[in-house]
SEKOL-299859 format. One record per residue (C-alpha): x, y, z. Coordinates in steps of 0.2 Angstrom, whole numbers, padded with zeros to 4 digits, always signed. Layout:
# residues N
XYZ ...
END
This chain:
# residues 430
+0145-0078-0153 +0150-0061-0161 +0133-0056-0172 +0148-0043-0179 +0160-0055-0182 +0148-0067-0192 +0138-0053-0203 +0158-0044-0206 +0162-0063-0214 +0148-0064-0225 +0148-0047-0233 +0168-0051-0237 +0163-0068-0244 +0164-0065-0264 +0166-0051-0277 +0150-0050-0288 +0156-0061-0304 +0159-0073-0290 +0142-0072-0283 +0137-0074-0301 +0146-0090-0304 +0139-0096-0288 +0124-0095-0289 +0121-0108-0302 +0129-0119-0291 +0123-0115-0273 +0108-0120-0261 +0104-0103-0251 +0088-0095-0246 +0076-0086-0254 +0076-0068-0257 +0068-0063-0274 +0058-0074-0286 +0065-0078-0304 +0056-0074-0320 +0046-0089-0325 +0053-0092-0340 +0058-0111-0339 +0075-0117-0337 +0084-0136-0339 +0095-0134-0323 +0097-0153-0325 +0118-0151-0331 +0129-0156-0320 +0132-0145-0304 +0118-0133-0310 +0103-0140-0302 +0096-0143-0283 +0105-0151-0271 +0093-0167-0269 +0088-0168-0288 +0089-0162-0307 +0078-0147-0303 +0080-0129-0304 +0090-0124-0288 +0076-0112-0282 +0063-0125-0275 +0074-0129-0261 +0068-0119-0245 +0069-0125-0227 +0078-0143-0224 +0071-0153-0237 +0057-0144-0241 +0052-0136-0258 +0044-0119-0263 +0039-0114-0280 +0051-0112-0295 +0047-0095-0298 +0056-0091-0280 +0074-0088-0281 +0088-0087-0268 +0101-0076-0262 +0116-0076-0250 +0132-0071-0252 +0143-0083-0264 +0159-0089-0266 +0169-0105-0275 +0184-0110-0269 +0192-0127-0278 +0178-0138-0278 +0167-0131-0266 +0153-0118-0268 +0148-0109-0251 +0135-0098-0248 +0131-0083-0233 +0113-0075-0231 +0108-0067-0215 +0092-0059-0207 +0093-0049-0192 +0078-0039-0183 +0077-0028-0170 +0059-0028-0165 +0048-0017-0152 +0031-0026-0149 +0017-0022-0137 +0003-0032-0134 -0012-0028-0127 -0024-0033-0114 -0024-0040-0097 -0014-0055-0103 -0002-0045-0115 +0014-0035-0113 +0026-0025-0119 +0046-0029-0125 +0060-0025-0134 +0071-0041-0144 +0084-0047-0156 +0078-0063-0166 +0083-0071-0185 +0094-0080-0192 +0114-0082-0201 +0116-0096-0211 +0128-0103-0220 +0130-0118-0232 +0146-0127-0242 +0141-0139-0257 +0149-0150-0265 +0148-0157-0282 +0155-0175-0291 +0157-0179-0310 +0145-0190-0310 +0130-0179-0304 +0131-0185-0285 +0128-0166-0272 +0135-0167-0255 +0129-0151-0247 +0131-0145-0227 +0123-0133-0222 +0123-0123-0204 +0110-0110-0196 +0111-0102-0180 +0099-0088-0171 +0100-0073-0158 +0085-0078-0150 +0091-0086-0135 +0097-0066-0133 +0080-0060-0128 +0078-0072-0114 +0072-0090-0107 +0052-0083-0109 +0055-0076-0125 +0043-0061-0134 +0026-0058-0130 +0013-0065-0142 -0006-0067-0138 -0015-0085-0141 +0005-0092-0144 +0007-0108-0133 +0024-0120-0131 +0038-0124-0125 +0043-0119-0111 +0055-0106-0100 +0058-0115-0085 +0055-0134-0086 +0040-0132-0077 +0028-0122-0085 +0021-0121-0102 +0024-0104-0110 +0007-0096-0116 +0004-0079-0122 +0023-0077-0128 +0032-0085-0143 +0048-0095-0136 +0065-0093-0141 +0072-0104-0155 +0090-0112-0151 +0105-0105-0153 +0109-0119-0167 +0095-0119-0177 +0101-0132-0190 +0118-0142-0191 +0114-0155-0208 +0120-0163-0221 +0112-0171-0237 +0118-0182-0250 +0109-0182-0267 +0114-0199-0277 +0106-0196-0296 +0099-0208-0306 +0095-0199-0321 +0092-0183-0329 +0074-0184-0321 +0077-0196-0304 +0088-0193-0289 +0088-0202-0272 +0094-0192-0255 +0099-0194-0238 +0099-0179-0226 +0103-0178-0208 +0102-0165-0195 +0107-0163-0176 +0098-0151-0176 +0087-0153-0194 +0071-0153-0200 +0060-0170-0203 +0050-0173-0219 +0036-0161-0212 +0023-0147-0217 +0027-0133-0227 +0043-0123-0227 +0045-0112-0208 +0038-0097-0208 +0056-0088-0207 +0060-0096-0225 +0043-0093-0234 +0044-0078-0247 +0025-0075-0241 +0030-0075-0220 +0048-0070-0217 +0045-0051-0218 +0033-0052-0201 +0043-0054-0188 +0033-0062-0178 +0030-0081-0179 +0012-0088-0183 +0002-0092-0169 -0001-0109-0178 +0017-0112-0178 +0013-0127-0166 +0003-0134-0180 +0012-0132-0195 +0032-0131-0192 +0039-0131-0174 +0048-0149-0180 +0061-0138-0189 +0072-0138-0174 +0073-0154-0172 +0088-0163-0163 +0090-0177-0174 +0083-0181-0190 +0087-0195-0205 +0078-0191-0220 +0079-0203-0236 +0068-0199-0252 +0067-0200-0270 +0063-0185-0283 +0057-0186-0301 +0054-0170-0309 +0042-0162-0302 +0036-0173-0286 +0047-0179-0271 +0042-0193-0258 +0050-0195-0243 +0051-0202-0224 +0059-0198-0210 +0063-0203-0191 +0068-0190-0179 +0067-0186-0160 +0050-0183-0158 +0053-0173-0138 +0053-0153-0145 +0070-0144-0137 +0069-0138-0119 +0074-0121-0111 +0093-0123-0112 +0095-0115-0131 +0114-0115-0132 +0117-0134-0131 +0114-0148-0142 +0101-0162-0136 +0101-0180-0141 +0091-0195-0139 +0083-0211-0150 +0074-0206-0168 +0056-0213-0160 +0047-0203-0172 +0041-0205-0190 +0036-0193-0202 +0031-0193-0222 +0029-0179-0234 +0022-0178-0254 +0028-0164-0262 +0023-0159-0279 +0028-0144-0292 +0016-0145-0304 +0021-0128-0312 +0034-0115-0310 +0022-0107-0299 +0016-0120-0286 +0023-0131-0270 +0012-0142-0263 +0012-0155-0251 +0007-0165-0240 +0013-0176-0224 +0008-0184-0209 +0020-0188-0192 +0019-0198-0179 +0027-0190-0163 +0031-0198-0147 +0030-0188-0132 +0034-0168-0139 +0031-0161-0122 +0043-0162-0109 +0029-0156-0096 +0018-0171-0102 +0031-0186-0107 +0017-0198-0107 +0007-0188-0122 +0010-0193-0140 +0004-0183-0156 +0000-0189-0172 +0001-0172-0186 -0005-0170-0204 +0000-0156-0215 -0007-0150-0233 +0000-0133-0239 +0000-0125-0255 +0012-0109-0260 +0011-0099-0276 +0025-0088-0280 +0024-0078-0295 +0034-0061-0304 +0027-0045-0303 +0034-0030-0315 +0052-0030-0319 +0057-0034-0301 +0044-0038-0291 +0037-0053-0283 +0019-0060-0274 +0019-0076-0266 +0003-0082-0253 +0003-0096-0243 -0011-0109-0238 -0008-0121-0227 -0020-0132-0213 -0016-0145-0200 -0025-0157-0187 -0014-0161-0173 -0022-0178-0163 -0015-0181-0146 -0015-0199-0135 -0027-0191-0126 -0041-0190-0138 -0039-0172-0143 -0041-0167-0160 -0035-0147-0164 -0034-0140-0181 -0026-0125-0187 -0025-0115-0204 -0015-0100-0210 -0015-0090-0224 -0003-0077-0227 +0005-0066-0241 +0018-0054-0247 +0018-0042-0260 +0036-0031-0265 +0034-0021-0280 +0050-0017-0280 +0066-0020-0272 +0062-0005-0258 +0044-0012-0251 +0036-0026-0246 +0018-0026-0241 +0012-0045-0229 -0002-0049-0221 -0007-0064-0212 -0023-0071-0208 -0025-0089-0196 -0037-0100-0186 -0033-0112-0172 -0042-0124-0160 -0031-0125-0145 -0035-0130-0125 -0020-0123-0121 -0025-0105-0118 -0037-0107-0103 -0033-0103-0084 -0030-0124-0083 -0017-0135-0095 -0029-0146-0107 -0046-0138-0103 -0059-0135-0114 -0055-0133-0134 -0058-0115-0138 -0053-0105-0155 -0047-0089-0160 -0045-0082-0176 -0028-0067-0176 -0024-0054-0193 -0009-0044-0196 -0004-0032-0207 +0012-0025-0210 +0025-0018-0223 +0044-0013-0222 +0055-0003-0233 +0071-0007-0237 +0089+0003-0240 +0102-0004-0247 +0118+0001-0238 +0131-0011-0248 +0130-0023-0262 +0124-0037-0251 +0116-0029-0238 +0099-0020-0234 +0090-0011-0220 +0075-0011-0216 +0062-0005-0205 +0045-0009-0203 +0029-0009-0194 +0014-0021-0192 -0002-0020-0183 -0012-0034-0175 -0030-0038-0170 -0035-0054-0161 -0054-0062-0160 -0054-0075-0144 -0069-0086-0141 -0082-0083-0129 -0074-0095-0117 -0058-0085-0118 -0064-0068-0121 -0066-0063-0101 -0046-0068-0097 -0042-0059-0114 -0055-0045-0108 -0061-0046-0127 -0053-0044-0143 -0036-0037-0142 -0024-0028-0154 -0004-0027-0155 +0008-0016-0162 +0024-0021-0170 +0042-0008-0174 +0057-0016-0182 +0072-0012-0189 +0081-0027-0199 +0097-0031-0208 +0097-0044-0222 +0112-0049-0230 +0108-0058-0246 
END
């Protein structure tokens, strides 16, 4: 695929009253928070795509962030259709250091792109694409200390590097049937999607998608976002949406330019409540057969609670901090947990200051596959000034620092604590 041809496509897509119009009308992703001044966005074709809500909750498949968040992308109507661009593309240098670290140079992120949909009598159907450069950087993709999954060959498990997401990160669609000005009922599906579980991914949440590296707790919290095939069906009133899911629990292998399938063998539920303009919670469990290709005969069972706050700062600015914590409970008997909290601070439209601070219990790290649990707690700081170099585009560029605190029963292979350095440039289309 032509990075060129696709990032070419979006900035043509609208002229700004257009974008305007759009905008009350569109499902994107988030790139600014709203004033929190309430609004009814419970008219016709002005609200979310699942419910009468204000179209801002809507973040990652069919999870939801706080009010106060707002989305971007590049808009356009044409007849009855409403369709949306956004892009996010980095360039990143990173060393890690340490015996077990290593130094590299990679493309990751994300274009996206959605076409919505909506009937006189309040039903939304909304479709919605979303593919990555990752596979680009390689099968073993970017060095990350204490990261573990996946794998880059079928026969080992990749540990110390983040793997590469697919090339189609998500191919769904939903259907939004409403019931009333306060109730709605949906169906979503995805081949790839994202199941009823955890909070938003990382590269979606206005506290974590400036870093461009993933969370070390990524295995934890959101790795079901690429999932090949999900069937979601839930039911919103105002404020709180519950909702279920079956999906393939086995996580995608090391071919990342195909689609997978196999049978929905896995079951996932998620709570989600907006008590105010400023807060997301949730909170789901998941059942998941076999996740590991490497170990078929292991099943995991996953519970999820997360809370975002998103609020204005000044005339344009934004904070929004994330908490979120996990168990992850294998066949096996073992019981992991992880948490992560993170933030991100722009003041204006030229900076944004993030940091990120998480825990995890993991046996996954050590010189043998399932040996003793042992924890490490990472930090990173980071901040990235933007350009803007068209109406709907930006660059960036960026730097973030690491430090890494093993346990005593890692600390020798790890030769102690260890720090990392990350250089990126970026191009966001919003």
């Amino acid at each position: 695929m032509d990075l060129r041809v696709s990032i070419a496509a979006l900035l043509a897509l609208s002229s700004p009253a257009a974008a305007q119009d759009a905008h009350q009308h569109m499902h994107g992703a988030p790139a600014a928070p709203a004033r929190e001044t309430p609004v009814d966005h419970r008219d016709h074709g002005s609200g979310g795509a699942l419910g009468a809500y204000p179209m801002a909750r809507e973040a990652s498949g069919t999870s939801w962030q706080p009010d106060a968040s707002e989305h971007g992308g590049v808009h356009a109507r044409v007849g009855d259709w409403t369709f949306m661009g956004h892009a996010l593309l980095n360039g990143v240098l990173t060393t890690q250091g340490g015996p077990r670290g290593d130094d590299d140079a990679f493309i990751a992120g994300m274009i996206m792109g959605a076409a919505r949909r909506d009937f006189a009598n309040g039903d939304t159907l909304n479709l919605r694409a979303m593919l990555s450069p990752d596979p680009l950087m390689g099968a073993d993709g970017y060095p990350l200390l204490f990261a573990a999954g996946e794998t880059a060959d079928g026969v080992t498990t990749l540990v110390d590097r983040q793997h590469p997401h697919d090339l189609f990160v998500e191919l769904s669609a939903s259907y939004a049937h409403r019931l009333s000005v306060r109730d709605s009922v949906f169906v979503y599906a995805g081949l790839p999607g994202e199941p009823a579980f955890g909070p938003p991914v990382f590269m979606h949440r206005l506290s974590g998608m400036d870093s461009p590296e993933a969370p070390i707790t990524h295995h934890w919290l959101d790795s079901t976002h690429v999932t090949f095939g999900v069937l979601t069906a839930g039911y919103v009133h105002d404020g709180f949406k519950i909702e279920a899911s079956r999906f393939r629990g086995r996580e995608p292998d090391e071919h990342r330019y195909d689609v997978e399938t196999g049978d929905l063998d896995s079951t996932s539920v998620r709570l989600s409540w907006n008590p105010t303009p400023n807060w997301a919670l949730q909170a789901s469990w998941a059942e998941i057969r076999s996740p590991e290709a490497l170990e078929p005969d292991e099943d995991e069972t996953r519970t999820s609670v997360s809370a975002i706050y998103t609020r204005a700062i000044g005339a344009e600015g934004w904070l929004s901090v994330t908490g979120a914590a996990a168990l992850k409970e294998r066949s096996d008997g073992a019981s992991l947990d992880a948490w992560l909290l993170e933030g991100a601070l722009r003041p204006n439209p030229r900076w944004t200051i993030f940091a990120r601070l998480e825990h995890l219990e993991t046996d996954e790290l050590g010189l043998a596959p399932h040996g003793p649990a042992e924890r490490v707690t990472r930090a990173s700081l980071g901040a990235v000034r933007d350009w803007r170099v068209a109406e709907h585009a930006a660059l960036g560029f960026g730097l973030q620092g690491s430090l890494a605190l093993p346990s005593d029963g890692l600390s020798p292979s790890y030769n102690g604590d260890q720090a990392g350095g990350v250089a990126f440039v970026r191009l966001r289309i919003d």
